[in-house]
N, C-alpha and C positions, 0 to 999 in steps of 0.2 A: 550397670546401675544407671537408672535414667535420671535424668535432671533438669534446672533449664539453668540458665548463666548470666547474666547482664553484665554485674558489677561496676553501676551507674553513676552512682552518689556516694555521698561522703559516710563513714560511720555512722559518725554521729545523727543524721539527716536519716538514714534507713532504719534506725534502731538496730544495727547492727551488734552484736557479740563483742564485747569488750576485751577481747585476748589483746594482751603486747606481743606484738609481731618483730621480729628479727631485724628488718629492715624497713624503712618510709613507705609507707601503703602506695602502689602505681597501681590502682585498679584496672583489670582487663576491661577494654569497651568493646567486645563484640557481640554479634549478634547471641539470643538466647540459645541453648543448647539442649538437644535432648537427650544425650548420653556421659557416662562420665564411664569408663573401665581402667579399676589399675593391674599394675603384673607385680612382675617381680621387684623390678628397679627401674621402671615407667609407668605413667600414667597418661592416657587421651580424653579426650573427648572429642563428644560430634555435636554442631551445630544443626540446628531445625532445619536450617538453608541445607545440610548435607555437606559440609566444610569441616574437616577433621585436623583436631588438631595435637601435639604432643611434646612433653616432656622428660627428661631424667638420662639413665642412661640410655646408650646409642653407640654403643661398643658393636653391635652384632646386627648395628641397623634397623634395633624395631620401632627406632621413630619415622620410618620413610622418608623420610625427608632430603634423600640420594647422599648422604655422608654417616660418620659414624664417629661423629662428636656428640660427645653429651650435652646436653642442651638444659641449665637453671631455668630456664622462661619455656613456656608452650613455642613450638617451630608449628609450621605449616605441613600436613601430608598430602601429598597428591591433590593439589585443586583444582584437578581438573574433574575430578570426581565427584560426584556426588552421594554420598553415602548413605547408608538405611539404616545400618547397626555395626557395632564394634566390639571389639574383643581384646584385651591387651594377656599375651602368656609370660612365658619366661625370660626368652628373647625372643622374642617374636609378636605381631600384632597381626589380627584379621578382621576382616570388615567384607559386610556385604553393599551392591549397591543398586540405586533405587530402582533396578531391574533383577535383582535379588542374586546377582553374579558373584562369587564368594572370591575374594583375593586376599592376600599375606602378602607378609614383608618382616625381613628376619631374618635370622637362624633358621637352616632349612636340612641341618645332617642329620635327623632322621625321621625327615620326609612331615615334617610338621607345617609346610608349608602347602603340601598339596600338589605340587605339579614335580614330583620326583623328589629324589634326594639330591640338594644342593647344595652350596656350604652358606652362600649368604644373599638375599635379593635386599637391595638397597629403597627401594620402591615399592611398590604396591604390583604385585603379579595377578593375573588372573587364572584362577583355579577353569581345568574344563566347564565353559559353560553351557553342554547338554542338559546340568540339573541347575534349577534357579533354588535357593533358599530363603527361608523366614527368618533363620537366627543361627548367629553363627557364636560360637564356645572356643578361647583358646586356655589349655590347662597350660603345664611344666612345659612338655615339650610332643605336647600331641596339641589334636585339635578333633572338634565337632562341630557339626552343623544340621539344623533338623531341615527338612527339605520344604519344598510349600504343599507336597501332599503330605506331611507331619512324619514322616519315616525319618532315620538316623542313621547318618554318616560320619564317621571318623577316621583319622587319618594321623602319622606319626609312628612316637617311640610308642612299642608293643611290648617290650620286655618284662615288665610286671601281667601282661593282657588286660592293659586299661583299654585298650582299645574296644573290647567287646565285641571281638567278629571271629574270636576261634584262634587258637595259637600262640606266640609269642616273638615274631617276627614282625618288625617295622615295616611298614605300610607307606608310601608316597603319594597315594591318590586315590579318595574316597572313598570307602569301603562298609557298605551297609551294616549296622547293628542287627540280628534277627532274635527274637524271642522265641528261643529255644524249648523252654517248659509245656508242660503238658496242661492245658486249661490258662495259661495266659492270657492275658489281654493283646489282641491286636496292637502292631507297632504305628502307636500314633501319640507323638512325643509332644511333650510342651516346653519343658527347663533341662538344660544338663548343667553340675557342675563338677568342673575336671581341678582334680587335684593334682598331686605329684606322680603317683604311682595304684590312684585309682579314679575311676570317674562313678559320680552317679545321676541321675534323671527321674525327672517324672512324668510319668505319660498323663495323658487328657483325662483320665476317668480317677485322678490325683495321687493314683498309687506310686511309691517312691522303688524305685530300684539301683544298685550298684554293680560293680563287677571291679577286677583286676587285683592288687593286692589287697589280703585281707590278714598282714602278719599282726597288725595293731586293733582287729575288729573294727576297720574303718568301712566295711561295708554292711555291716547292721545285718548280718543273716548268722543262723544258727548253724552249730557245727566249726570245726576248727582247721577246714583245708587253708590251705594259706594262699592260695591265688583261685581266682574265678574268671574263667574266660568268656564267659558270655551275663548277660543280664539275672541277677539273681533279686530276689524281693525281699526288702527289707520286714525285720520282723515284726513290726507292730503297724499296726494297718490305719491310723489317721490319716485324713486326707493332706495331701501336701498341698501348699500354696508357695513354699521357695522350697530352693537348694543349693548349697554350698559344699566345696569341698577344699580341704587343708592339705594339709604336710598328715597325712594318715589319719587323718580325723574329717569327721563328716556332721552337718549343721541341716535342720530342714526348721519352715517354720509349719506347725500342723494345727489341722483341725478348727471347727469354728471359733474357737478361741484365742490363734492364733500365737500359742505357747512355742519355744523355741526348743526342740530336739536334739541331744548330740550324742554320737557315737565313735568311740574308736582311742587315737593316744589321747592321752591327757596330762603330762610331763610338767607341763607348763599352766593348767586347768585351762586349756583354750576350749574343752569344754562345759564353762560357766557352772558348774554345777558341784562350788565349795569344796573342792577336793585334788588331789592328784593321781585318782583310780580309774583309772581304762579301762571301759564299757567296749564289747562284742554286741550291747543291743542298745536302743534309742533311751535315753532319759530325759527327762522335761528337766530344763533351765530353771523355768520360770510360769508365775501366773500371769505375768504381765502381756496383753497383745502386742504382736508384730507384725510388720506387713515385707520387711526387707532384712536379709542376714547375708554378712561377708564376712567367707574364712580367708587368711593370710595363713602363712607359712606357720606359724603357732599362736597367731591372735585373731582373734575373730571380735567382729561389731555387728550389731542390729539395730532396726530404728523402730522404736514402738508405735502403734499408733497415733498417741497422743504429739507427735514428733520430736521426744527427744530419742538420745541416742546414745547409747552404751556400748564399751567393750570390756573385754575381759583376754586372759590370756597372759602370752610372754608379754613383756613391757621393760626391755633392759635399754631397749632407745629411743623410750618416750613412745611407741605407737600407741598406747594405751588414751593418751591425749589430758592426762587428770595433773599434769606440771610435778610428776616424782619417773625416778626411774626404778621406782619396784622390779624386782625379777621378776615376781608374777602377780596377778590376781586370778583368785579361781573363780569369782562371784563377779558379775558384772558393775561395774562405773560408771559412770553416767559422766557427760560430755555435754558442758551448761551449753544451753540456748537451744532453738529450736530446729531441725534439721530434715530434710529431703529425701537425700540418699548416702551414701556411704560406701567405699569399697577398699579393700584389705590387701598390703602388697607383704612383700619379704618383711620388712621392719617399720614400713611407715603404713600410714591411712591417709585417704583423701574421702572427702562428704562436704556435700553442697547444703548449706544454709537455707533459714526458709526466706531469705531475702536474694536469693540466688546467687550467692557467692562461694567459688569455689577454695576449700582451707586444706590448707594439708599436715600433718606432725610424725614426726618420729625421726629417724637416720634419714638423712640430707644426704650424703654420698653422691657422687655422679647428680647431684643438683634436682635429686623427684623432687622436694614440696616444692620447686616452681616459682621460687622467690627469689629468683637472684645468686641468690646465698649456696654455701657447703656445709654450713653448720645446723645440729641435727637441732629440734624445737620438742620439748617437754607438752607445749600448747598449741592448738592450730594456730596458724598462719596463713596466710591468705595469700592464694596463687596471682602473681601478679605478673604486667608488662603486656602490650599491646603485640599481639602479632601478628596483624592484619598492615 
């Protein structure tokens, strides 16, 4: 999720978002930022300068930061680095850098780090660098990355065949995605987004596809096998412009209109569309345009054009960000003020402002919203503490 960050000035002075925040605002003072990714129970971002930074938990090391204390405030990753893009998974984080060299730092038992099966790299490793990439994807406990001739590499847990390369045996070092169908389109990738136990993508000519489990119809294709090991096409053919993927449900935003698509569970209506009935094929959300969608673990948000910002979904820890703990909405809410970007962990959210301020809400645990605190927030709050 890209963004940028300053958090310079006083609320009141920026015309900031009037939420009551948990604790005395410490605005972050660093440089702007171009990325924001959250996981499970962490959140990073990357500064424009290429300076990475992270919060929450750090039980398994995915804040890099050579220990595996959880860290209430952003710590520092690898500064010696300079970074291009970022990825935060389950336990684990991936970044590429401004030589397009892909590394991890994490959790690494089954091989979701890339350079073998390890049990845990405290730091940032460097994946073989024979292939440089453009963009790198960390799901649950795999990973991808599209290459800079636009082909697809993934690596990790294969047991569902999220992986996409044939089989269902875990993989530790980068192993090509191929387009197996007859009249496919050449493998030339733009988005992947990796869920628990499936991943899906969109290639360049904006057609969306999936693979791995499909016990919940989270892969949008016709027919009822319940796992798919290679690249399969989802069923309704709008062009995609994003893609997300949840806990077995799957999120695209389509077409010139920019309507939001969802497919697969729906227990919790994480996908927005007034109900609790579990689609095997794509349904429209909404008339509303979009230009950005992030699934979490059963809640998903999007930012509409106009930049506000809605979620929908579970909400029993406030991720939902509306000041109730509903167990769910199945219709989207809307999240006062004007907003950027946005992205979806286990129970909480984090989404940059249009004043460049990064907020966070829902379950505090192991200290993600980044304010100091343990206590979970109904409202955003605003990521605070200098750590520069």
């Amino acid at each position: 999720m890209h963004l940028g960050w300053a958090g310079l000035c006083l609320l009141a002075a920026c015309g900031r978002i009037g939420f009551d925040e948990a604790e005395p605002a410490d605005p972050i003072v660093t440089p702007k930022i171009g990325q924001l990714t959250v996981g499970y129970q962490h959140a990073c971002v990357r500064t424009i300068e290429g300076g990475v930074f992270c919060w929450g938990g750090n039980g398994f090391g995915q804040l890099g930061n050579g220990a595996t204390d959880d860290s209430r405030r952003p710590t520092v990753t690898a500064s010696g680095i300079v970074w291009a893009d970022l990825s935060a998974g389950e336990t684990h984080t991936c970044g590429l850098d401004s030589n397009g060299i892909a590394y991890c730092w994490g959790t690494g038992t089954n091989g979701q780090l890339g350079f073998g099966v390890v049990p845990i790299a405290l730091v940032p490793m460097p994946i073989d660098g024979q292939r440089t990439y453009r963009r790198i994807f960390a799901g649950s406990r795999s990973t991808c990355a599209i290459a800079t001739d636009r082909t697809l590499w993934c690596w990790g847990r294969n047991g569902a065949r999220q992986l996409g390369i044939g089989g269902n045996t875990d993989v530790g070092v980068p192993t090509q995605v191929l387009m197996m169908l007859a009249g496919a389109p050449d493998d030339q990738w733009d988005l992947v987004g990796m869920g628990d136990d499936h991943t899906c993508a969109v290639q360049t000519d904006r057609s969306a596809w999936c693979w791995g489990s499909e016990v919940d119809g989270q892969l949008g294709v016709a027919g009822t096998v319940t796992t798919r090991d290679r690249p399969q096409p989802v069923t309704s053919d709008p062009a995609y412009t994003a893609i997300a993927a949840g806990q077995n449900y799957s999120l695209g935003v389509v077409g010139t209109g920019g309507a939001v698509a969802s497919w697969g569970l729906n227990a919790n209506g994480q996908l927005g569309l007034g109900d609790l009935v579990s689609r095997r094929a794509p349904g429209l959300m909404s008339e509303h345009a979009h230009d950005i969608v992030s699934a979490g673990v059963s809640h998903a948000c999007a930012r509409r054009t106009d930049a506000s910002l809605v979620c929908w979904g579970k909400g029993n820890d406030g991720e939902l960000g509306i000041g109730i703990t509903d167990s769910f909405a199945s219709t989207p809410v809307t999240i006062p003020g004007q907003w950027l970007s946005v992205g979806c962990g286990n129970d909480f959210t984090c989404a940059l402002d249009a004043d460049e301020a990064v907020w966070c809400w829902g379950s505090n645990s192991d200290g993600k919203l980044g304010n100091g605190g343990t206590s979970r927030s109904l409202v955003p709050v605003q990521v605070t503490g200098d750590p520069i």
